[in-house]
N, C-alpha and C positions, 0 to 999 in steps of 0.2 A: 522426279526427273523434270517433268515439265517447268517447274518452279528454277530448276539451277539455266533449263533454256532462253527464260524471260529476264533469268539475271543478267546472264551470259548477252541478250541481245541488248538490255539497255544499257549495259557495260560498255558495248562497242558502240553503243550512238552516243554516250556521252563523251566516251575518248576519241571519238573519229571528231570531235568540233573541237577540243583542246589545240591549240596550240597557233591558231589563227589569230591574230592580234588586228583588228578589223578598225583600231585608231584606239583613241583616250574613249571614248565608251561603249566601246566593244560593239557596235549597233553594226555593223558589215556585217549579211547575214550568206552573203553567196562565201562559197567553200572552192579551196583550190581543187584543181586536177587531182593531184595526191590524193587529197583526201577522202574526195569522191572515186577514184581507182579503189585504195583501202575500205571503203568503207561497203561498196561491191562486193570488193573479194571476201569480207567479215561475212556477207548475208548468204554469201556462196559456200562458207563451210559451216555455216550454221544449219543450211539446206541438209547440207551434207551428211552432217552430226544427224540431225532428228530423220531423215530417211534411214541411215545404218543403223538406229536407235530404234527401228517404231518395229520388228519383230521383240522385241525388249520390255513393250510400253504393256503389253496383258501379262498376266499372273500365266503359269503353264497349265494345262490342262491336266496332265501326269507332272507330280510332283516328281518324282523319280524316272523320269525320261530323259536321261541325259543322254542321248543318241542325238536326241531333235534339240538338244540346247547345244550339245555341241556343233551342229552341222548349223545352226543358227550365226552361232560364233565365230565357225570359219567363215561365212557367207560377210557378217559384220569386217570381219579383218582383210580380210579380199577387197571390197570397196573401198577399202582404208589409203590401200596402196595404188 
C-alpha cells in the first residue's frame, strides 16, 4: 500500500507541471494559479486517503475478528463522505 501511495503522489507532481508551456525551452519554472489550487487539493486527498488507510496499514491481531474490521470499515467509509 504504501508503494501505490508514493505512486499515486509522484503521479500528481508530474501531471500538476504538464501542460504549462513556459516558451521554446520550457525553462519558466513558476506554475499558474490552477495549478498550484490543483496540485493542493491532489496533497489534500492524498492526506485524506493514507489517514482513512492507516487502521488498514497493521496485519489484525484476531485473524477472524471481523466485528473490529468491520466497524474499522464503516469508520473508513464515514470519512469518505
Amino acid at each position: 500500500m504504501p508503494r501505490l501511495i508514493v505512486l499515486a503522489t509522484a503521479s500528481i507532481v508530474i501531471l500538476s507541471g504538464c501542460g504549462s508551456s513556459g516558451g521554446p525551452g520550457g525553462s519558466d519554472v513558476s506554475a499558474a494559479p490552477q495549478q498550484v489550487d490543483n496540485a493542493q487539493r491532489d496533497v489534500g486527498y492524498l492526506r485524506a486517503v493514507n489517514e482513512i488507510m492507516t487502521p488498514f496499514s497493521k496485519p489484525p491481531t484476531n485473524m477472524t475478528d471481523y466485528a473490529s474490521g468491520a466497524r474499522k470499515l464503516h469508520v473508513a467509509i464515514l470519512k469518505l463522505s
